[in-house]
DRENZALUM-485394 format. One record per residue (C-alpha): residue number from 0; z, x, y. Coordinates in nm, 3 decimals. Each point is the difference from the previous one (the first is absolute). Example, Ala and Ser with C-alpha at 12.3 -4.5 7.8 and 13.67 -1.06 7.14 Angstrom:
2
+------+---------+---------+---------+
: resi :       w :       u :       v :
+------+---------+---------+---------+
:    0 :   0.780 :   1.230 :  -0.450 :
:    1 :  -0.066 :   0.137 :   0.344 :
+------+---------+---------+---------+
REM end
This chain:
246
+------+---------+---------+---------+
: resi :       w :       u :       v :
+------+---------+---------+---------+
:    0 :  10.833 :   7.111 :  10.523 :
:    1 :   0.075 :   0.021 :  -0.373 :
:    2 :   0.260 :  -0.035 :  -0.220 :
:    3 :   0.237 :   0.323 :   0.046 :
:    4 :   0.140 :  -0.141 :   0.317 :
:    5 :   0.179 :  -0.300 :  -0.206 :
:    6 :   0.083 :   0.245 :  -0.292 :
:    7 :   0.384 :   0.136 :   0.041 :
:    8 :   0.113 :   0.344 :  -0.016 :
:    9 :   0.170 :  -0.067 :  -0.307 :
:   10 :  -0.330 :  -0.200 :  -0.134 :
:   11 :  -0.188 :   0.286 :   0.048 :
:   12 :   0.216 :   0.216 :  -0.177 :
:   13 :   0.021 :  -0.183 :  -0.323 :
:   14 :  -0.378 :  -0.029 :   0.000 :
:   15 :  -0.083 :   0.358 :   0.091 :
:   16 :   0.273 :   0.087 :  -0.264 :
:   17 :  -0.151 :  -0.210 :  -0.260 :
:   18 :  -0.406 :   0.127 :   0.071 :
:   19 :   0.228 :   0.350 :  -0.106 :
:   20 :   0.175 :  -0.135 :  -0.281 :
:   21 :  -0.361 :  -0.100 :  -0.116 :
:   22 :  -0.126 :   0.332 :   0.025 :
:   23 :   0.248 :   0.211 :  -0.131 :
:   24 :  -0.077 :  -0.239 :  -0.316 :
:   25 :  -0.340 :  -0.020 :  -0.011 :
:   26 :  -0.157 :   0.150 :  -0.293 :
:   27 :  -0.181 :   0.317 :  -0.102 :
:   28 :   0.086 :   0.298 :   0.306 :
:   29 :  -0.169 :  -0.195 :   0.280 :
:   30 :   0.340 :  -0.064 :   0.153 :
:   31 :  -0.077 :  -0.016 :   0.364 :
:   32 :   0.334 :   0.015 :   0.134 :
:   33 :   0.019 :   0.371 :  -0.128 :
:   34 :  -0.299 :   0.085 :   0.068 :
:   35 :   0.071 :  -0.058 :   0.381 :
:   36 :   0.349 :   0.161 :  -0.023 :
:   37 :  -0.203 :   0.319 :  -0.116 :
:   38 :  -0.302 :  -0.059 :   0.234 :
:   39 :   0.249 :  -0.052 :   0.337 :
:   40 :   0.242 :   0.303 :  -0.105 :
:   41 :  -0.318 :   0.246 :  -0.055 :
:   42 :  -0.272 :  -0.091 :   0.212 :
:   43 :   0.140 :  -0.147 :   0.326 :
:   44 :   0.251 :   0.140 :   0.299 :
:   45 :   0.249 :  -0.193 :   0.226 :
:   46 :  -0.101 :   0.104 :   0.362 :
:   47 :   0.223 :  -0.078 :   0.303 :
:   48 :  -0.118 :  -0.302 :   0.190 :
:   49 :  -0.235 :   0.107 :   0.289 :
:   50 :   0.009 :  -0.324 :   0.180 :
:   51 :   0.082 :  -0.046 :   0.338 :
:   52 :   0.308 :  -0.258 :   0.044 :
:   53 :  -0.202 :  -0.299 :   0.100 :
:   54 :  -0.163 :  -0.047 :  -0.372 :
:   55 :   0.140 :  -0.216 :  -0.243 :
:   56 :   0.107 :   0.219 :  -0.243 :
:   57 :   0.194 :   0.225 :   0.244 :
:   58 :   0.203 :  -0.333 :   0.155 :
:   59 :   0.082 :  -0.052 :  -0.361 :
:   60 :   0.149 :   0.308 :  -0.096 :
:   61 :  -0.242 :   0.177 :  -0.168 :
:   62 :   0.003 :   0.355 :  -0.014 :
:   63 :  -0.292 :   0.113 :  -0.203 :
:   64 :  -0.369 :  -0.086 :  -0.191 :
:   65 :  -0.109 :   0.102 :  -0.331 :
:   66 :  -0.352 :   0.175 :  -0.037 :
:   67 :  -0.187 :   0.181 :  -0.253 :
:   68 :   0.053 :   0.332 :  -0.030 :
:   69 :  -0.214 :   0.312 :   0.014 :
:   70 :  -0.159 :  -0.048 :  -0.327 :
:   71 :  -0.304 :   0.045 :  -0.196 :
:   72 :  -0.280 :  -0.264 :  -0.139 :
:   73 :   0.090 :   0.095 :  -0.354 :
:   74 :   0.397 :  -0.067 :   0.056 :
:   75 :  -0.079 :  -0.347 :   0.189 :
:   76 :  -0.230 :  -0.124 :  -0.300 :
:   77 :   0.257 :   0.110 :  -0.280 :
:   78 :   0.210 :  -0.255 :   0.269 :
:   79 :  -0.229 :  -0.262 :  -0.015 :
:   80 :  -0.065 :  -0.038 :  -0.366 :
:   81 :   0.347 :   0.058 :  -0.108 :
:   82 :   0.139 :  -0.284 :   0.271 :
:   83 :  -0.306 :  -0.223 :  -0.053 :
:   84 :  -0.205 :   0.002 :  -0.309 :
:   85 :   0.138 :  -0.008 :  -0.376 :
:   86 :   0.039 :   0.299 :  -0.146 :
:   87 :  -0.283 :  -0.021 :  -0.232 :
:   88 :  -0.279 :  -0.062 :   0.254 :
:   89 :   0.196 :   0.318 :   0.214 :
:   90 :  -0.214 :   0.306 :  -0.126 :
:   91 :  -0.324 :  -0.211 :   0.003 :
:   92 :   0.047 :  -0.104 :   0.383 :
:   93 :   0.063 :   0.375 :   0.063 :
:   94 :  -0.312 :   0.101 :  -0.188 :
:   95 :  -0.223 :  -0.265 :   0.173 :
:   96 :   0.146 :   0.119 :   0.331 :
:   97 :  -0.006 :   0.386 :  -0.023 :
:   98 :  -0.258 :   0.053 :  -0.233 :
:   99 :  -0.233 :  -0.323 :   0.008 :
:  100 :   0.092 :  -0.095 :  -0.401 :
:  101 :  -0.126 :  -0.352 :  -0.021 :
:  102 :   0.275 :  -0.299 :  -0.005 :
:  103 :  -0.053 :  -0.344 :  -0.053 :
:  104 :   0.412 :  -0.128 :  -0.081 :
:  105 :   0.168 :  -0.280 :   0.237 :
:  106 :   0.093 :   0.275 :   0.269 :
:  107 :  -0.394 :   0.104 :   0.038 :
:  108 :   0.018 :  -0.126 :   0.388 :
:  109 :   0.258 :   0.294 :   0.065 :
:  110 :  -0.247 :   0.283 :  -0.056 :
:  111 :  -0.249 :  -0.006 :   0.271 :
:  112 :   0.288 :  -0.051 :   0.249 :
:  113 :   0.170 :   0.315 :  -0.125 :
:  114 :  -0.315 :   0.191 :  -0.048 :
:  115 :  -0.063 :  -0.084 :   0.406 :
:  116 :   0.388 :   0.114 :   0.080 :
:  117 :  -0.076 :   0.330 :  -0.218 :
:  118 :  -0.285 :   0.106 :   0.212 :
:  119 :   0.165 :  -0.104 :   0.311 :
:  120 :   0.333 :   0.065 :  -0.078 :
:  121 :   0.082 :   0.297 :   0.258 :
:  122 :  -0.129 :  -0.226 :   0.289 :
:  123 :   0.167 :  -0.311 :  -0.191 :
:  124 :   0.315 :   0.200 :  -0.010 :
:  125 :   0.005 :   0.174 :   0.378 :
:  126 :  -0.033 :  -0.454 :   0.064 :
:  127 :   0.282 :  -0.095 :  -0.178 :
:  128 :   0.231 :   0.264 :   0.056 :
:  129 :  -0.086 :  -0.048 :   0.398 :
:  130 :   0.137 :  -0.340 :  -0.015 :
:  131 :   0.380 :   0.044 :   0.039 :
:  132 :   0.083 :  -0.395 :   0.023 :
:  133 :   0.123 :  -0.235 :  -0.227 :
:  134 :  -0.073 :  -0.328 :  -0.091 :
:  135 :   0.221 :  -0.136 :   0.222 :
:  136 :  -0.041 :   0.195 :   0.316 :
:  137 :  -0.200 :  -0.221 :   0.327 :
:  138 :  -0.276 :   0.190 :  -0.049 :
:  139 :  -0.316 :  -0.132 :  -0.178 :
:  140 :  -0.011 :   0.128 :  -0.370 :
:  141 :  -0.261 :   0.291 :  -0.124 :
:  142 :  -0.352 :  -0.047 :   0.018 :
:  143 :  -0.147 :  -0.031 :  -0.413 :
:  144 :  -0.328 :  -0.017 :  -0.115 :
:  145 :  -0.108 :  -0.381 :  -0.133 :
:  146 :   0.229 :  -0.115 :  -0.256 :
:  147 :  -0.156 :  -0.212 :  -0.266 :
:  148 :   0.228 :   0.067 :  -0.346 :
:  149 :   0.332 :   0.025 :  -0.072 :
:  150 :  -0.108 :   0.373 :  -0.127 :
:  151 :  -0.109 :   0.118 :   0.382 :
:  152 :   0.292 :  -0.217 :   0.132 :
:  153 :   0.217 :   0.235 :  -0.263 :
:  154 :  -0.135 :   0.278 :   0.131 :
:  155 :   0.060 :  -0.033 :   0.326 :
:  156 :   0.363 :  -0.145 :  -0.033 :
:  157 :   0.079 :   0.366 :  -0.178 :
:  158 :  -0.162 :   0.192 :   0.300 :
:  159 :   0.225 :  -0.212 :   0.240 :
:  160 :   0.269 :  -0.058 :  -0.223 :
:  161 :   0.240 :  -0.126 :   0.314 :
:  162 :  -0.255 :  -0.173 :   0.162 :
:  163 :  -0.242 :  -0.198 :  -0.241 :
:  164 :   0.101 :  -0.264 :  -0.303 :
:  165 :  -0.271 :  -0.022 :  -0.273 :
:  166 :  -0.023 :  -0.352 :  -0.244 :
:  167 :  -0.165 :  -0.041 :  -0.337 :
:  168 :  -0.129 :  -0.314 :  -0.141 :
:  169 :   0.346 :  -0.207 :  -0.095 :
:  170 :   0.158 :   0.141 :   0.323 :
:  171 :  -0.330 :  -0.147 :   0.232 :
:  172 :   0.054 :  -0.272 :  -0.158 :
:  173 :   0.409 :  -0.034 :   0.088 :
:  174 :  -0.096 :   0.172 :   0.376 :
:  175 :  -0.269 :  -0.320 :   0.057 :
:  176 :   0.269 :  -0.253 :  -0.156 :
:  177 :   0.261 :   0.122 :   0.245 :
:  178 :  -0.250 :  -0.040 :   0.285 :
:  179 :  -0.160 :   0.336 :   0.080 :
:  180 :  -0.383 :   0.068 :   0.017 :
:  181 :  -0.185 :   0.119 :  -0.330 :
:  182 :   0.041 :   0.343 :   0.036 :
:  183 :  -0.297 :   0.019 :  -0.182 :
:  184 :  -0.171 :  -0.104 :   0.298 :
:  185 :   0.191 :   0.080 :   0.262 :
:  186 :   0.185 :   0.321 :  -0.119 :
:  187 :   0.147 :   0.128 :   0.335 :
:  188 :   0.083 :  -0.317 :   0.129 :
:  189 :   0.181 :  -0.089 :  -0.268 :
:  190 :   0.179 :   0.316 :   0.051 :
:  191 :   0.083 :  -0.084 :   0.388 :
:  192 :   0.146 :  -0.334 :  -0.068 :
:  193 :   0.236 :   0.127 :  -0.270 :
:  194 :   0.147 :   0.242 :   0.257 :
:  195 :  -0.011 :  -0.220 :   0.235 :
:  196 :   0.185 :  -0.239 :  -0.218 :
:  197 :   0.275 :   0.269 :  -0.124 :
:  198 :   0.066 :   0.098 :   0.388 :
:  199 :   0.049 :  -0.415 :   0.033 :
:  200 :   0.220 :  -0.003 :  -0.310 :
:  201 :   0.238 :   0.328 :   0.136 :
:  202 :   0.041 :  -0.172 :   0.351 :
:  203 :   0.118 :  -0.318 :  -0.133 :
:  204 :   0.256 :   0.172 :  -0.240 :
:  205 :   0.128 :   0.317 :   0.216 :
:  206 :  -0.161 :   0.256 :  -0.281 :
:  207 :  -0.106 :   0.359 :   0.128 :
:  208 :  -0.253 :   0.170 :  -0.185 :
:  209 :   0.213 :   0.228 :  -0.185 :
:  210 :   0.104 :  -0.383 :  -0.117 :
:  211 :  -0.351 :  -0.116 :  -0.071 :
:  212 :  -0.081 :   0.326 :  -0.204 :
:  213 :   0.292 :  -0.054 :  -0.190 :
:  214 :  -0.081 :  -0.391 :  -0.100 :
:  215 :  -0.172 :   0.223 :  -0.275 :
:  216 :   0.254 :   0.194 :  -0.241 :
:  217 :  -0.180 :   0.100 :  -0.337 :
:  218 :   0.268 :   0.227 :  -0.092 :
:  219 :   0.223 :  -0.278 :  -0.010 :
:  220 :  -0.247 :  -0.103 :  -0.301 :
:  221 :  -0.097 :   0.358 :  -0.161 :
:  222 :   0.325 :   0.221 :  -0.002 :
:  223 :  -0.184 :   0.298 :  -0.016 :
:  224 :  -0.219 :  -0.016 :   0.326 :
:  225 :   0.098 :   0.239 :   0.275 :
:  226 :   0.115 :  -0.219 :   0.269 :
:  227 :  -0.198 :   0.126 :   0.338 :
:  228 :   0.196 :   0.042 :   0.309 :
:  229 :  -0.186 :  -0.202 :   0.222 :
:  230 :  -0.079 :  -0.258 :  -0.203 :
:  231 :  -0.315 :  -0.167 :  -0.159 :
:  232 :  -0.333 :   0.006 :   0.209 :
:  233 :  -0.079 :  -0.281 :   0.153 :
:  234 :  -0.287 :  -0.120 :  -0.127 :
:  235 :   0.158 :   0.000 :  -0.396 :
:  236 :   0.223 :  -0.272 :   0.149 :
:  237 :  -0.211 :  -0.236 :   0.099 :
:  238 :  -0.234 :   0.084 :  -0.354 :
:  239 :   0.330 :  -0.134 :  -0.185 :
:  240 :   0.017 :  -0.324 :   0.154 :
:  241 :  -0.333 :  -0.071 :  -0.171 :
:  242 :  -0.062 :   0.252 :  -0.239 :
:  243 :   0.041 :  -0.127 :  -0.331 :
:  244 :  -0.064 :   0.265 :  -0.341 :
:  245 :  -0.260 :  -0.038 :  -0.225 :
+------+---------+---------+---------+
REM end
């Protein structure tokens, strides 16, 4: 068991709220917290929870997942390098990826992964899209390929944006301190005991998960993000409590 479990509601909030404060300040136009607004407003659909009563989610009011939509490999890459690379390594990563244009900047490790989900994307995408849980639902999470940089863990976090939490380096390091695996090293498992560890933390204090997605409230931070109706996916919640911005 990690941290979240001691962490209050309230806690949580003020820390989540300040990784978004952060952002919205950060300089140049890598502002991640708007980036994600766009990227969950354009790219994603709320779909009514399929589960039976007996899962987790269901006992705790849930009443729907988020999952990717019906898109193309071209609109899920101008995704990626908008939410996770600084804007001027963007139209370099797209080169490398699309038309093999060599790149040797910091974010090198993200271009074979994308150049593998570009040739697989339609099987890729029949995958994800297939997988109708969320994070915290009984069942185990999605089967992803090995997971051995923050760039593939990236990756997959935007494919199963309810369902999978990615890390860079200073929030590995804040992950480990607060007593969770490397996720470097053990990226999935890392993943289960965080869920495991926000179902924990919503028992003890009576939250549903219309609660839990709500712990995170950017618009509360950037006045001119459209607030969704269902809240924020689940996995950008538990990013927050770790994430910090370059």
């Amino acid at each position: 068991m990690g941290d979240i479990c001691n962490w209050s509601p309230e806690r949580l909030r003020e820390v989540i709220r300040e990784s978004n404060i952060q952002s919205a300040n950060a300089k140049g136009s890598q502002k991640y917290v708007i980036w994600e607004n766009y990227a969950l407003l354009n790219d994603y659909e709320f779909i009514a929870c399929p589960c039976d009563e007996s899962c987790w989610c269901k006992r705790h009011s849930c009443t729907g997942h988020y999952r990717i939509k019906e898109i193309v490999f071209g609109e899920f890459l101008e995704t990626y390098v908008k939410l996770w690379t600084p804007p001027k390594a963007r139209e370099n990563i797209k080169n490398a990826v699309l038309f093999g244009t060599p790149f040797n900047g910091r974010q090198k490790n993200a271009v074979n992964p994308l150049q593998w989900l570009r040739t697989n994307w339609s099987d890729v995408l029949a995958r994800v899209r297939s997988h109708n849980k969320c994070g915290l639902c009984d069942s185990s999470l999605p089967v992803v390929e090995d997971v051995t940089n923050l760039y593939q863990a990236k990756m997959w976090s935007q494919l199963f944006y309810d369902c999978i939490v990615p890390f860079d380096t200073k929030s590995k390091t804040r992950l480990t301190r607060a007593g969770y695996a490397d996720p470097s090293k053990h990226f999935m498992s890392t993943n289960g005991q965080l869920f495991s560890d926000l179902r924990r933390l919503s028992e003890d204090v009576g939250m549903d998960i219309d609660g839990v997605r709500n712990l995170d409230a950017p618009w509360g931070v950037v006045a001119h993000l459209k607030r969704p109706s269902n809240g924020q996916p689940l996995s950008r919640v538990l990013d927050k409590m770790f994430y910090v911005p370059e």
